[in-house]
GUTORPA-107515 format. One record per residue (C-alpha): residue in one letter; x, y, z. Coordinates in nm, 2 decimals, always signed. Each point is the difference from the previous one (the first is absolute). Example, Ala and Ser with C-alpha at 12.3 -4.5 7.8 and 13.67 -1.06 7.14 Angstrom:
! GUTORPA-107515
['A', [+1.23, -0.45, +0.78]]
['S', [+0.14, +0.34, -0.07]]
//
This chain:
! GUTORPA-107515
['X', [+10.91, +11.04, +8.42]]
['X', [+0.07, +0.09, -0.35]]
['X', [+0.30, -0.04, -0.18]]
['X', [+0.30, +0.24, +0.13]]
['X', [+0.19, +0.19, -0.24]]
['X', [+0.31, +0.27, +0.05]]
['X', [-0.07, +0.31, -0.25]]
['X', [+0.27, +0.15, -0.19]]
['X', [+0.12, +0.17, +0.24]]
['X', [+0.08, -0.32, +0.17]]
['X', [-0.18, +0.09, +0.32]]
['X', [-0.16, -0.25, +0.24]]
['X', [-0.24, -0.26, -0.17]]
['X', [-0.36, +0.10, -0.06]]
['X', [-0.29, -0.09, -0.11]]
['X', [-0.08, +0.15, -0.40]]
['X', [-0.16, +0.32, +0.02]]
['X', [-0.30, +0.11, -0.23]]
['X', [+0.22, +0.32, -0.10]]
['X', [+0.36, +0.02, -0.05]]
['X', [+0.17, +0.29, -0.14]]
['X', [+0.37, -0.09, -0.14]]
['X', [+0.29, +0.24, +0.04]]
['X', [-0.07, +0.11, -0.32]]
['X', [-0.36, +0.10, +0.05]]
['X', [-0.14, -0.32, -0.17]]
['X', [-0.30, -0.05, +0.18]]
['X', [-0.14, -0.39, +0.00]]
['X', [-0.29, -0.13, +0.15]]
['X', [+0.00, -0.33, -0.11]]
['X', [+0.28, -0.19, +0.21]]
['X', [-0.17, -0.24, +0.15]]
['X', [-0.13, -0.18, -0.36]]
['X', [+0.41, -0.01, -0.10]]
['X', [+0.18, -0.34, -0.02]]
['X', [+0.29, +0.03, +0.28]]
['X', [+0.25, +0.02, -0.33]]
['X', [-0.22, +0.30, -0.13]]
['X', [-0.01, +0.16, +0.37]]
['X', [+0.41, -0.09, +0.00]]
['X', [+0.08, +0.20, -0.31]]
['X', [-0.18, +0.30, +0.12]]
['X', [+0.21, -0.03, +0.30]]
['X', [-0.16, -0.21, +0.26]]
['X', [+0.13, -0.26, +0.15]]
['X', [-0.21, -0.33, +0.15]]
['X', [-0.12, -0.10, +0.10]]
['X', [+0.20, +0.01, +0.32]]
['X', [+0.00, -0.27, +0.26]]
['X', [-0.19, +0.16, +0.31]]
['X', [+0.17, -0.09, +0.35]]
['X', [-0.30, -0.19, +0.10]]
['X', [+0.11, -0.27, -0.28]]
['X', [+0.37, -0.04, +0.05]]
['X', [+0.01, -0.39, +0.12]]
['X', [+0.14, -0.08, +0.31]]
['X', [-0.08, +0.38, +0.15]]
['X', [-0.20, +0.20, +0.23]]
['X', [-0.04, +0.33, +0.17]]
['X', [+0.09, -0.15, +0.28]]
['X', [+0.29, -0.17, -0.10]]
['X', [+0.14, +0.23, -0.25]]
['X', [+0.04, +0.40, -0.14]]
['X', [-0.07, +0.09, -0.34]]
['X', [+0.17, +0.27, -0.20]]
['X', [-0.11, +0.13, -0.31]]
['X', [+0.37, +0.01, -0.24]]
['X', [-0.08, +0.30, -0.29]]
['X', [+0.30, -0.19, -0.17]]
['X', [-0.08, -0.36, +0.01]]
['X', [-0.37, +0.05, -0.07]]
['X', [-0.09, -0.24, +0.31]]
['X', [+0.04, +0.00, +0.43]]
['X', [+0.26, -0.04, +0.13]]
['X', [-0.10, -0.30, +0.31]]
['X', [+0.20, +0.05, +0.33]]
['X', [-0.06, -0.25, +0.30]]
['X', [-0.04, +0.23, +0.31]]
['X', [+0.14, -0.05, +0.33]]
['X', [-0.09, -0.18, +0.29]]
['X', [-0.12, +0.29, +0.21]]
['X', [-0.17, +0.14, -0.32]]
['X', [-0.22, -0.35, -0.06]]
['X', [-0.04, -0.02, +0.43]]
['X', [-0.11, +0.39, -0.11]]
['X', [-0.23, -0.09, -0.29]]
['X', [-0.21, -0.30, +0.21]]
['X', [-0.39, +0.11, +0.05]]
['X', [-0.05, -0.16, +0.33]]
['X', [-0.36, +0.12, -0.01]]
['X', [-0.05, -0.17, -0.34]]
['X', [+0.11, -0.30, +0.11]]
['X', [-0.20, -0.02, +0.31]]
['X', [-0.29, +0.06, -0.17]]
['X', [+0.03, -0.24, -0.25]]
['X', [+0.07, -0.28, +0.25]]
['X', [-0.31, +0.09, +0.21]]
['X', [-0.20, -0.11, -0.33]]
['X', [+0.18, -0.36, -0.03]]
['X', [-0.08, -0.35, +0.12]]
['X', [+0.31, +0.02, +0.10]]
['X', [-0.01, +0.25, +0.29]]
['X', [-0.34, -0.18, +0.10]]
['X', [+0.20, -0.30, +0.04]]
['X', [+0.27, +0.17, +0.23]]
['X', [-0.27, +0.17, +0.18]]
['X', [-0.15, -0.32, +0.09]]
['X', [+0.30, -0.16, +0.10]]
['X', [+0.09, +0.33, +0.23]]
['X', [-0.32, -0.07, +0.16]]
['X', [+0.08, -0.33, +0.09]]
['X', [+0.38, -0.07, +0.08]]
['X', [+0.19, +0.29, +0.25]]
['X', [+0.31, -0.02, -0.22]]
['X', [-0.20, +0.07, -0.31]]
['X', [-0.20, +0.26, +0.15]]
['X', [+0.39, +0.14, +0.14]]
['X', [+0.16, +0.02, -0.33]]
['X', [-0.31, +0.14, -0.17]]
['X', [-0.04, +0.33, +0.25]]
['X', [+0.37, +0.03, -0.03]]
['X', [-0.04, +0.02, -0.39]]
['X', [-0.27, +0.22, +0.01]]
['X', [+0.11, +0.23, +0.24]]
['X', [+0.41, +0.01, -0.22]]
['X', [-0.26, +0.08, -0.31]]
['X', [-0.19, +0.26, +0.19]]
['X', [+0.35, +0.19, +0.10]]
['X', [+0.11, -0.03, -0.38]]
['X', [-0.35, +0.16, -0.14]]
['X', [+0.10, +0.27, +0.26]]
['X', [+0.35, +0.03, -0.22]]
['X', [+0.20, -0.23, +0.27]]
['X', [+0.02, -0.32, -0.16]]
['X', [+0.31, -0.24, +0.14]]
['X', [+0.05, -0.21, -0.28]]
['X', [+0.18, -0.26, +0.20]]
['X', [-0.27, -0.04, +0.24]]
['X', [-0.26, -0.04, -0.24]]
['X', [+0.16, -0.25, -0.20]]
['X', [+0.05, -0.21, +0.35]]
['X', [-0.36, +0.06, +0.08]]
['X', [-0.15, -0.13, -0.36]]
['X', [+0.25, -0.28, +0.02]]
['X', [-0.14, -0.08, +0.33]]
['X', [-0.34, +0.03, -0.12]]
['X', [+0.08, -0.24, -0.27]]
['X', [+0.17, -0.27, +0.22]]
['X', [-0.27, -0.05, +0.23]]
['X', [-0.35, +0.04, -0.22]]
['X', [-0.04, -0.24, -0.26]]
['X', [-0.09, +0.16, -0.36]]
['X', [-0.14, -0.15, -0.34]]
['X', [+0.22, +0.10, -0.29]]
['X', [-0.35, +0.22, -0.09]]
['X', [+0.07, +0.18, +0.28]]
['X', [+0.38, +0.08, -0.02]]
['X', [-0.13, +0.08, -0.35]]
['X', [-0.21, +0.24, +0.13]]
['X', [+0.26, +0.21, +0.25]]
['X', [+0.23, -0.03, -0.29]]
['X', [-0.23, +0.21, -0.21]]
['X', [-0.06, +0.24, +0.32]]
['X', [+0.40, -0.02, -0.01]]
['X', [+0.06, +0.10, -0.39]]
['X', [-0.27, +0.25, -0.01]]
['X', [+0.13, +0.21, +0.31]]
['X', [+0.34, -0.02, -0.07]]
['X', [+0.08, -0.27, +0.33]]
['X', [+0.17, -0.24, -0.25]]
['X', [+0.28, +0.24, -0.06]]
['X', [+0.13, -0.02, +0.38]]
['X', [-0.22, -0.28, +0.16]]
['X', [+0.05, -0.40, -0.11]]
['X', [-0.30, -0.25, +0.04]]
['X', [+0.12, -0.32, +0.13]]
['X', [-0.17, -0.25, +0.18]]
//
């Protein structure tokens, strides 16, 4: 993504168009070759910190606001039910299909009844929550279950972490093993 910048009107960042036509009726077609202080005097103003580059913040975790007067979002945590709200189940059952990891708990299931237990309980707690039913509390018991009785490597945790932070899991679920 390009650099975002808010025109003088002080709208929502944007990328620099080729044609701009000023208040005035100045027409310039050149913005993208100004320095940000030559694009600043003519009224634009970046660039703008995007909300995908705010440290410490996601989608997930977190609402952004564009503030006209401030020039910059405005970051709100959202609530519990809003991040429970924001998880994509789906997402993260995909991912987790493609990781050693899941091939590891697979083979344990296959092996050891209480593995095998835990296991269809998470899946079937995950298949109720891609329907929209999720039970938070359930599914936290069930992947803490999962991680007390199957060992992992840390590439593995590694791995459902990433499923985790890429489907928006890590902002209600905890990994802990």
């Amino acid at each position: 993504m390009s650099a975002q910048y808010s025109p003088p009107s002080r709208n929502y960042p944007q990328e620099l168009p080729d044609y701009w036509r000023f208040e005035d009726g100045t027409v310039r077609t050149d913005l993208q070759s100004l320095t940000d202080a030559e694009l600043n005097a003519l009224g634009w103003h970046g660039p703008i910190t995007m909300p995908d580059d705010i440290p410490n913040t996601s989608a997930f975790t977190h609402k952004y606001t564009w503030n006209r007067d401030t020039l910059s979002f405005d970051v709100e945590e959202v609530s519990s039910p809003e991040k429970e709200r924001l998880v994509d189940y789906r997402d993260f059952w995909n991912r987790l299909l493609e990781t050693n990891a899941y091939a590891a708990i697979k083979a344990e299931a296959s092996t050891t009844l209480v593995v095998n237990t835990v296991v269809t309980e998470f899946v079937s707690l995950l298949s109720d929550a891609k329907s929209g039913n999720a039970m938070p509390t359930h599914i936290q018991q069930s992947l803490n279950n999962i991680l007390s009785n199957v060992s992992l490597t840390d590439e593995q945790l590694s791995e459902i972490q990433d499923a985790f932070t890429k489907s928006g899991m890590f902002a209600v679920y905890t990994i802990a093993q």
